[in-house]
C-alpha positions as CSV (number, residue, x, y, z in Angstrom):
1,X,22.1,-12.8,-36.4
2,X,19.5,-13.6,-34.0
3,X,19.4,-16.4,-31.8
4,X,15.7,-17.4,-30.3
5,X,17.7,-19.2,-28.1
6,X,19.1,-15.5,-26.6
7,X,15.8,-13.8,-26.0
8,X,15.0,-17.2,-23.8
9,X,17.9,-16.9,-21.4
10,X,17.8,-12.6,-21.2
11,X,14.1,-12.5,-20.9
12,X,15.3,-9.2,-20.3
13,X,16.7,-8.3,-23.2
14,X,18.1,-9.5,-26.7
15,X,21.3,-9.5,-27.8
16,X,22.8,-10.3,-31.4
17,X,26.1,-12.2,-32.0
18,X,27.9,-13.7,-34.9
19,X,28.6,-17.6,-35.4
20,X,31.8,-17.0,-32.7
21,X,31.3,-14.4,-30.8
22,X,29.7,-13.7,-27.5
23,X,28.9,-10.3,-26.0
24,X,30.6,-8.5,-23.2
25,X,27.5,-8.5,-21.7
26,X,27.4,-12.9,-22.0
27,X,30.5,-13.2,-21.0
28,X,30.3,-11.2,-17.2
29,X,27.0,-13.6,-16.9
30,X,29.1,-17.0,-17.6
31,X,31.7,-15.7,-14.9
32,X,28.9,-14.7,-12.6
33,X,27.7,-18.4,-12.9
34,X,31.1,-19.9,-12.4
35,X,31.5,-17.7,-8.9
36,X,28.4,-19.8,-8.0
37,X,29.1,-23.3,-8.7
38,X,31.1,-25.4,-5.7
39,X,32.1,-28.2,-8.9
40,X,32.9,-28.6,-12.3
41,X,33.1,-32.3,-13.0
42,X,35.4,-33.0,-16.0
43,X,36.0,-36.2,-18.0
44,X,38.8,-37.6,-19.2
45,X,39.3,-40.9,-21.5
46,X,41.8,-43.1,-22.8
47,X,45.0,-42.1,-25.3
48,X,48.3,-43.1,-25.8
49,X,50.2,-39.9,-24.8
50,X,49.0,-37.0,-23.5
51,X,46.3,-35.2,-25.9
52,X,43.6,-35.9,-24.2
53,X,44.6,-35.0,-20.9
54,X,46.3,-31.6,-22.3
55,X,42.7,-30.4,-23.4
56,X,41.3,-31.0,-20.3
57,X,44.0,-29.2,-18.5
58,X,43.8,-26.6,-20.8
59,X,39.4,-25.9,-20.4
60,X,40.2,-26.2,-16.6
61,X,42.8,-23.0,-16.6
62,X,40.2,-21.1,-18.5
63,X,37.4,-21.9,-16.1
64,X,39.7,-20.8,-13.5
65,X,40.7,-17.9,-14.9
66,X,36.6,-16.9,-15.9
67,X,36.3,-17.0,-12.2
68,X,35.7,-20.6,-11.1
69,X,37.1,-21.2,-7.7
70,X,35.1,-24.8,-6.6
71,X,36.2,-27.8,-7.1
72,X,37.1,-29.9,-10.4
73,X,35.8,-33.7,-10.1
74,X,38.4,-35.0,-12.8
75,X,36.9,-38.7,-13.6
76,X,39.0,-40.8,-15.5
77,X,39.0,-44.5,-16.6
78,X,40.5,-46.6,-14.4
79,X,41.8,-50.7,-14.8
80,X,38.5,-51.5,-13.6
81,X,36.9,-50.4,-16.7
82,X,39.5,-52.4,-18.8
83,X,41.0,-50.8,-21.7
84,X,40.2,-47.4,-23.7
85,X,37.6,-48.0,-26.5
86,X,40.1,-46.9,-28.9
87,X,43.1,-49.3,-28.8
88,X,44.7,-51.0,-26.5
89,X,45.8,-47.8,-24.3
90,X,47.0,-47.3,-20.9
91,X,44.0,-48.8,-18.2
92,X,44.5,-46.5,-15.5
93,X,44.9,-42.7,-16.8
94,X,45.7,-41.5,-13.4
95,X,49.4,-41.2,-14.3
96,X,49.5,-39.6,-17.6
97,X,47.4,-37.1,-16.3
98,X,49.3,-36.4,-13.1
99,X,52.4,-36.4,-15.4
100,X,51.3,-32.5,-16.8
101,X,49.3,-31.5,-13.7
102,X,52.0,-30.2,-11.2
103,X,50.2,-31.4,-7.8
104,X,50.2,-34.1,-5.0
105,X,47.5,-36.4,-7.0
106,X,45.9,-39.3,-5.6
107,X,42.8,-41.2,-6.5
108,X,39.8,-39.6,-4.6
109,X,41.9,-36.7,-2.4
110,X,41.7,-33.2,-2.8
111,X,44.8,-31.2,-3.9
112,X,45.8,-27.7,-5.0
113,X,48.4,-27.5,-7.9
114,X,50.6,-24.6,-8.3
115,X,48.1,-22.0,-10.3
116,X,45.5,-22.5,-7.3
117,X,43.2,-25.1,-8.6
118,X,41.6,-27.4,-6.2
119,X,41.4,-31.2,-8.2
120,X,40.1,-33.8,-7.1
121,X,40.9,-37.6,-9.2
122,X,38.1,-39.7,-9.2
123,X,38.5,-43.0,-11.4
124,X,35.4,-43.9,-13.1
125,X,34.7,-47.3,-11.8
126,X,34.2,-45.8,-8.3
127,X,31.9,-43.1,-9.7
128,X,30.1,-46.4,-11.0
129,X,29.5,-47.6,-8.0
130,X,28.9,-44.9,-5.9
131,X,27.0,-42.4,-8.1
132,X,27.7,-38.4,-7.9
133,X,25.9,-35.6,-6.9
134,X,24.2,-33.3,-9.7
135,X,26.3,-30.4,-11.0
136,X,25.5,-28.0,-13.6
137,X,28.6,-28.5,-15.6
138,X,29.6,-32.0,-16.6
139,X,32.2,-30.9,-19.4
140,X,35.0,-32.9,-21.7
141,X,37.4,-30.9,-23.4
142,X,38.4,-34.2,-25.3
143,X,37.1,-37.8,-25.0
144,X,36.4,-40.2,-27.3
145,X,34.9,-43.0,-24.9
146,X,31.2,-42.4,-25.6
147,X,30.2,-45.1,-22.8
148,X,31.3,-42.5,-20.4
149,X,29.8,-39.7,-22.1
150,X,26.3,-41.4,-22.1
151,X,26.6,-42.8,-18.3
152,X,27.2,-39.1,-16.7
153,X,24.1,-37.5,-19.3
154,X,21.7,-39.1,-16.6
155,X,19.4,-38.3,-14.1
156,X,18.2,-34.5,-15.6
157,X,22.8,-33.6,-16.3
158,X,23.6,-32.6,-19.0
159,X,26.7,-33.0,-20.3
160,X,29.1,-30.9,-22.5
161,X,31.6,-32.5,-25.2
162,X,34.4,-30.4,-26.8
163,X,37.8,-31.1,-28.6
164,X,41.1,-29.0,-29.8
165,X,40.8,-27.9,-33.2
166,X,40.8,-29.4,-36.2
167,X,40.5,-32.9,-33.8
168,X,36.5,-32.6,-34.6
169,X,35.0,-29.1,-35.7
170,X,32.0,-29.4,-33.1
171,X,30.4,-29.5,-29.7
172,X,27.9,-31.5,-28.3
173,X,25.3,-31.8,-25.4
174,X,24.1,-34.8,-24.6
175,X,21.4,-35.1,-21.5
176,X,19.2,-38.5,-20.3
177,X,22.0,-41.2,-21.8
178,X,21.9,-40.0,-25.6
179,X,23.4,-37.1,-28.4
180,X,21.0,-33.7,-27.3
181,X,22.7,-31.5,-29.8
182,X,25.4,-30.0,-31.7
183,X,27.0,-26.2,-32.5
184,X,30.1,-25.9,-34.7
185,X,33.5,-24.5,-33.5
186,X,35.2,-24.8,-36.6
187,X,38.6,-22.2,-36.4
188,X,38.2,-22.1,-32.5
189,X,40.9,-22.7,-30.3
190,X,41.8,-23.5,-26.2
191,X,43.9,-20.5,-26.2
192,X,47.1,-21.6,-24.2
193,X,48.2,-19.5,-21.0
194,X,51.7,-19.0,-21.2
195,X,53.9,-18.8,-17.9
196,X,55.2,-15.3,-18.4
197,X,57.8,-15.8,-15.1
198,X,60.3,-13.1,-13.4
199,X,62.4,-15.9,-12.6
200,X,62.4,-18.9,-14.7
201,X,64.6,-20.8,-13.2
202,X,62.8,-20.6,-10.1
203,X,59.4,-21.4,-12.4
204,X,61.3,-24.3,-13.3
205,X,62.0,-25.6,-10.1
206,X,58.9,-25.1,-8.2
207,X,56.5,-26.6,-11.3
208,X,59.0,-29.7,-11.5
209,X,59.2,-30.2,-8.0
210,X,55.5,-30.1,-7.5
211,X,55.3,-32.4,-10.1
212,X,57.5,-34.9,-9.0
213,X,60.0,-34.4,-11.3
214,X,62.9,-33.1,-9.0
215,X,65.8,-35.2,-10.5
216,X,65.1,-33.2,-13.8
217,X,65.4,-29.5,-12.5
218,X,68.8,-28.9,-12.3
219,X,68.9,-30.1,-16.3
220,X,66.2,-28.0,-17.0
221,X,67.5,-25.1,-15.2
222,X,70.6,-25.4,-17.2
223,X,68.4,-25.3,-21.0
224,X,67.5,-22.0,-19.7
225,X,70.9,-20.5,-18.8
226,X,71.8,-21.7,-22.2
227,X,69.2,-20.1,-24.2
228,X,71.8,-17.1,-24.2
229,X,74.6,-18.4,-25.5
230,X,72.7,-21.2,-27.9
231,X,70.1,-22.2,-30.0
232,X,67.3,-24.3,-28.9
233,X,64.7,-26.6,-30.5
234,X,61.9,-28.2,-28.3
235,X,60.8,-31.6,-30.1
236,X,58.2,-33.6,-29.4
237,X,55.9,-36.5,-30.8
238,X,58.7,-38.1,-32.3
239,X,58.4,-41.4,-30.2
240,X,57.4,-43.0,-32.8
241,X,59.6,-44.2,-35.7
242,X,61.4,-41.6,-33.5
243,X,65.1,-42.7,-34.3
244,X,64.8,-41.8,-38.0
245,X,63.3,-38.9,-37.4
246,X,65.8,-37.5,-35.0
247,X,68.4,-38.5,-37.7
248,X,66.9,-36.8,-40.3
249,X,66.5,-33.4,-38.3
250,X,70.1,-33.5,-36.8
251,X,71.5,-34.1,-40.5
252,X,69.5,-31.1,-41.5
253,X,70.6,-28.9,-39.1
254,X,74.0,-29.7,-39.2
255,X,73.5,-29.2,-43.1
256,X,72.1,-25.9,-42.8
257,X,74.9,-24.9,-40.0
258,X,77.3,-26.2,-42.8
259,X,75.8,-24.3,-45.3
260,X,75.2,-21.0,-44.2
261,X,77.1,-20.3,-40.4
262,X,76.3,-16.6,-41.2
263,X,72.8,-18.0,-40.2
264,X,74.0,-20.7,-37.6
265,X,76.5,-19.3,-35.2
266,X,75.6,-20.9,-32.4
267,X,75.8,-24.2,-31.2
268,X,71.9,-26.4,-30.7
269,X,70.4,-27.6,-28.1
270,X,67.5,-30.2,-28.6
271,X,65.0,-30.9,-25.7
272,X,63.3,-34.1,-26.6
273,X,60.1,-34.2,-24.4
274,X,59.3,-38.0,-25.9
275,X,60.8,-40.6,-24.6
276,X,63.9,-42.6,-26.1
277,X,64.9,-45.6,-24.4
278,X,68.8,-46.9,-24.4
279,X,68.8,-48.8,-27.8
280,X,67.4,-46.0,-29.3
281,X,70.3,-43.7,-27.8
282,X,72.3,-45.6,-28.8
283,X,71.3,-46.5,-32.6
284,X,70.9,-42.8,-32.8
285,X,74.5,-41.9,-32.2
286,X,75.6,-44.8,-34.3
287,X,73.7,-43.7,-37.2
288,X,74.8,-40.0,-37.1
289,X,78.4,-41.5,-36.8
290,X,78.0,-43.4,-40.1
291,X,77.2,-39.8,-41.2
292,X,80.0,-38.1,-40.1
293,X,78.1,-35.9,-37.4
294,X,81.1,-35.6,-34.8
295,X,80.0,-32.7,-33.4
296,X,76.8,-34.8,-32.3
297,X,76.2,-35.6,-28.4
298,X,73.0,-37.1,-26.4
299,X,73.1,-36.6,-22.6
300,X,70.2,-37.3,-20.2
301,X,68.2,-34.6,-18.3
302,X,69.6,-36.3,-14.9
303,X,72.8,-36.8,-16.0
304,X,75.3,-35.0,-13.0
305,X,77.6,-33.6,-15.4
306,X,74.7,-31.7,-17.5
307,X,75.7,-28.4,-16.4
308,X,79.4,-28.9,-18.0
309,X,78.0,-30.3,-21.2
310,X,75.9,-27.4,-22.1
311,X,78.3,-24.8,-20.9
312,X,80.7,-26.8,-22.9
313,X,78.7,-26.5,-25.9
314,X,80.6,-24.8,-29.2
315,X,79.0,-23.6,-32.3
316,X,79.2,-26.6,-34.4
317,X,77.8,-28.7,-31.8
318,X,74.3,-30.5,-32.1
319,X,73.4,-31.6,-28.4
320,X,70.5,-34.1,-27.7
321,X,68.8,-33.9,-24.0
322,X,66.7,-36.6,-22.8
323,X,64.2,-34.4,-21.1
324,X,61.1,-37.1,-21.6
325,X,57.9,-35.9,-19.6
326,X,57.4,-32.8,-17.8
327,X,53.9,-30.7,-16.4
328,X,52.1,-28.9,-19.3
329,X,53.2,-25.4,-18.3
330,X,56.7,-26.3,-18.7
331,X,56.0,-27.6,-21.6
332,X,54.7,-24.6,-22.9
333,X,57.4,-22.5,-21.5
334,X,59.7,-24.2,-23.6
335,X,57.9,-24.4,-26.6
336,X,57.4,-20.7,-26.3
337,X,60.9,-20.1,-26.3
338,X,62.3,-22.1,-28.8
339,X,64.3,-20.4,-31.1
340,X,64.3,-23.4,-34.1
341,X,61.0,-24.1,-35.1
342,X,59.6,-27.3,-32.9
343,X,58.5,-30.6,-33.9
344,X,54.7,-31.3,-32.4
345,X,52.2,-34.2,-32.8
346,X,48.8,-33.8,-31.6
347,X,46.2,-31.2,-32.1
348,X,47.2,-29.7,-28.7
349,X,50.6,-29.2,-29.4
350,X,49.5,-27.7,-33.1
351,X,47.4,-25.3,-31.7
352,X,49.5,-24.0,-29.4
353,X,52.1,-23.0,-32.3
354,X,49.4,-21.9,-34.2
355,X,48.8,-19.1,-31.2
356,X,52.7,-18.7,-30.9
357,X,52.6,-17.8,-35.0
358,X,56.1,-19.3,-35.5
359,X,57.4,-21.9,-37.7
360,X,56.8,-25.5,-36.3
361,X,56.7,-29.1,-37.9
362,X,54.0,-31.1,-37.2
363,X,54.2,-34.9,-37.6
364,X,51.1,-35.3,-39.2
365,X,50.7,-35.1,-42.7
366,X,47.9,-33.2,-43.1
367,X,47.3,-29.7,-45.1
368,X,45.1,-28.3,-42.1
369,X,47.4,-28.5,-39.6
370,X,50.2,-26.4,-41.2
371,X,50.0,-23.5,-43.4
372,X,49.7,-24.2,-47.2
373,X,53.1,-23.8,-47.7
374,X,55.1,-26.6,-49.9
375,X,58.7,-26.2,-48.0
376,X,56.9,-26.6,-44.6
377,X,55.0,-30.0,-45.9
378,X,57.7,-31.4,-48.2
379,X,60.2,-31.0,-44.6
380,X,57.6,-32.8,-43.0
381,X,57.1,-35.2,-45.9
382,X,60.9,-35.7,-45.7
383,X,61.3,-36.4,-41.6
384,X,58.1,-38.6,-41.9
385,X,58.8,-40.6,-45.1
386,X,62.2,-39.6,-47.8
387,X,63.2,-37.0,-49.6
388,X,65.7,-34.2,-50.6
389,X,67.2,-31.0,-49.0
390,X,63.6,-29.5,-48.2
391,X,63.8,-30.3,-44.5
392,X,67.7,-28.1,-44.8
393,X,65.9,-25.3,-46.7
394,X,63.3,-25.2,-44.0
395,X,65.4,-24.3,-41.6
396,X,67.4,-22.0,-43.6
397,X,63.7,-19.9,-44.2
398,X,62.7,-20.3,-40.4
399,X,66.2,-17.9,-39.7
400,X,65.3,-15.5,-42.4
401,X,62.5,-13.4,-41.0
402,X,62.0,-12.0,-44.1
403,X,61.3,-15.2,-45.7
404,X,57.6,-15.9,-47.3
405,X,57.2,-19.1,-44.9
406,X,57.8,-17.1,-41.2
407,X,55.6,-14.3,-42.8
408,X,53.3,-16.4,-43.1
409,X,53.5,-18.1,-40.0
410,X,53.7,-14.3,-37.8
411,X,50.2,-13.9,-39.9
412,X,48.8,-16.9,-38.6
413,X,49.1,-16.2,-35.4
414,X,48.5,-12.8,-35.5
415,X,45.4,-13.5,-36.9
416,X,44.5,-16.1,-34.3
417,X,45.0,-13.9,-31.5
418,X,42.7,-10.6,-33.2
419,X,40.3,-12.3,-34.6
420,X,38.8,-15.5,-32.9
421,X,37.5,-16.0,-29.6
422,X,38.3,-18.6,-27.1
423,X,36.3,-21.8,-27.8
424,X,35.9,-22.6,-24.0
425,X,32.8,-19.4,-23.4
426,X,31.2,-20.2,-26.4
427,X,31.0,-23.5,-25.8
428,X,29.5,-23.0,-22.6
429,X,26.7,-20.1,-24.0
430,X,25.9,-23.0,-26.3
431,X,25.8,-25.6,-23.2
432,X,23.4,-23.4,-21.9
433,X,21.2,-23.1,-24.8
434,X,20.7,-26.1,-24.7
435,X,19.6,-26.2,-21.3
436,X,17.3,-23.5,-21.9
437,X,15.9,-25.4,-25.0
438,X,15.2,-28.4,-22.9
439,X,13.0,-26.5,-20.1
440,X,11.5,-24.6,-22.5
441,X,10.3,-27.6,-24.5
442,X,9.3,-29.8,-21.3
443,X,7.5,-26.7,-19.9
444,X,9.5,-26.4,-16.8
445,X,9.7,-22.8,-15.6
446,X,12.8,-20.3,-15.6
447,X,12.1,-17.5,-12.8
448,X,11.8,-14.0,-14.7
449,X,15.2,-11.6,-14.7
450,X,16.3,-8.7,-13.7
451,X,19.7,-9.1,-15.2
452,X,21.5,-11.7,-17.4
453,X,23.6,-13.2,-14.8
454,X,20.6,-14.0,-12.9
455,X,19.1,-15.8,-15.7
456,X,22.1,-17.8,-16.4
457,X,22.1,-18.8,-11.9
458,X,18.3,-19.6,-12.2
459,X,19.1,-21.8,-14.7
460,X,21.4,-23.0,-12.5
461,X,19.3,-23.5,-9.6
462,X,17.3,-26.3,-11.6
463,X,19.8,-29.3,-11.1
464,X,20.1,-28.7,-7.7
């Protein structure tokens, strides 16, 4: 269809689009505009883990990767704001942030992390008192404190709200301290950007040393050897209520192992990116004891004898390592290359299987976040609440790659990756829309074109 909105930024020309795409011809103006902008400011809010912060990370890749090379103003609330509006959450999100950003972070200093993006921390309450300078693109790629969202949509910014999928199925603009408007991205994802390395191990070491994780490479580096010889499961969001659940999931795999070794012949590694603290270790092994689970072992990422544990490791062997946090392109890394289907919570996590198309457990009943399959929700029914041998028969599909549920899974993603476009350059075409519709309806003049990345940098040239 046709957008008016189009024939007011190409004065030049009109172009046609469906409800998700953009044209080539949209796209080489957005990264023309990038080139030309010295900062993006982004904002970041309040959470318990890591969600927030993930979605960010992930819309400041892509903008990199469109072709900005300025600097990215991350604000975030701070202890001097109090707590997040949403619970009782940490005060200061520095931390969790510089957690999955691999850099030197401070409050208020520049820094480069490994991928080349210059970042700059900037907590909220000394924005407050200092005010900023205008930029064209004040953007969120998930925040739920709307105090923050109304105090930056001041003095002529506008700024640009967006979320992972299925989180909220829309955008937003807000400009002059209230809602502007709204455009659907129902079905659009942050399309994750995998570390492809030549030498992982090396990958490993420089993202974990850069993110100040150095105790944990040698561990890490030792999952990856063992990806040859063993089987490996990445788990994550099971912090919560986390001991049963770990129970549950070693008791099905050692079921399934016990019930078909044609399938199992290899001994599993688990590496549990939540956190478990020492009584939970501990009630963890006591449990699976009671079970009969011999052939069941935790060991800490830091522990000195890691290397002999895994290389140790024999087929009937279930092995638990404490990895607890690590910077976002790890953990992607090692999602990627998990060869039992992973445990996520968060839409993050869920939409990065979702672009990996392979089986996964979320730990969040909900029938949008998996496939409509019943094994996959009765497993995560079972993990979650009680119930039979669905979570064993899940795992017994996820080896059969001829099975209805990793079919449907390989379709998924397949589909995903053909079909649908990244939200983040649709989102901004609509942030710019807006603009447009703004001038347009206060009578402020847009300079004539003589291309479309011209318009889009006159538009630009507005805020300044």
């Amino acid at each position: 269809m046709l957008l008016r909105a189009i024939s007011l930024f190409f004065f030049c020309f009109i172009l046609s689009f469906d409800a998700f795409s953009i044209s080539q011809d949209e796209l080489d103006a957005i990264k023309a505009l990038l080139k030309t902008q010295h900062k993006i400011r982004i904002l970041t809010g309040s959470a318990p883990g890591h969600g927030h912060q993930s979605a960010n990370l992930q819309v400041m890749r892509k903008l990199k990767s469109l072709g900005f090379n300025g600097l990215f103003e991350v604000v975030y609330r701070d202890e001097n704001m109090g707590i997040g509006s949403h619970g009782p959450y940490p005060a200061n999100m520095l931390k969790p942030f510089a957690q999955i950003l691999p850099g030197l972070m401070e409050k208020n200093k520049e820094f480069m992390t490994t991928d080349n993006m210059r970042v700059k921390m900037l907590p909220v309450s000394d924005y407050l008192k200092k005010g900023g300078d205008k930029v064209l693109i004040n953007l969120s790629g998930a925040i739920d404190d709307i105090d923050i969202i109304y105090y930056f949509a001041k003095n002529d910014q506008f700024v640009l709200t967006l979320s992972p999928d299925k989180w909220t199925d829309k955008g937003e603009v807000f400009h002059d301290e209230k809602f502007f408007s709204s455009f659907s991205t129902d079905g659009l994802h942050y399309f994750p950007q995998i570390a492809n390395p030549e030498n992982p191990l090396n990958f490993i070491a420089e993202a974990m040393d850069y993110a100040g994780f150095k105790n944990k490479i040698l561990g890490l580096q030792e999952i990856i050897k063992a990806h040859k010889e063993h089987e490996f499961l990445a788990a994550y969001g099971l912090g919560f209520h986390g001991v049963d659940k770990i129970v549950k999931i070693v008791s099905a795999l050692g079921s399934a192992k016990k019930l078909r070794s044609d399938l199992f012949k290899k001994g599993i590694i688990i590496g549990m990116i939540s956190n478990l603290n020492d009584a939970e270790t501990t009630r963890i092994s006591t449990l699976l004891l009671r079970k009969g689970y011999a052939n069941f072992k935790i060991i800490s990422i830091t522990d000195k004898n890691i290397a002999q544990a895994l290389q140790n490791i024999k087929k009937d062997d279930i092995v638990l390592v404490k990895v607890g946090n690590v910077p976002q392109n790890v953990f992607e890394y090692l999602f990627a290359h998990s060869t039992l289907p992973p445990t996520v919570a968060g839409y993050n996590a869920v939409s990065l299987m979702k672009y990996l198309g392979t089986p996964y457990l979320s730990m969040v009943l909900d029938k949008d976040i998996t496939p409509a399959i019943d094994l996959v929700h009765e497993a995560t029914r079972e993990i979650i609440l009680n119930g039979g041998n669905s979570l064993i028969n899940f795992y017994l599909a996820s080896k059969d790659k001829e099975s209805a549920m990793v079919k449907k899974f390989k379709a998924m993603g397949d589909e995903l990756r053909r079909n649908k476009e990244d939200k983040l350059p649709f989102s901004l075409l609509k942030l710019l829309q807006a603009m447009e519709d703004y001038y347009a309806a206060n009578k402020i003049e847009v300079s004539s074109c003589s291309s479309a990345a011209n318009k889009f940098l006159a538009l630009g040239q507005l805020l300044k």
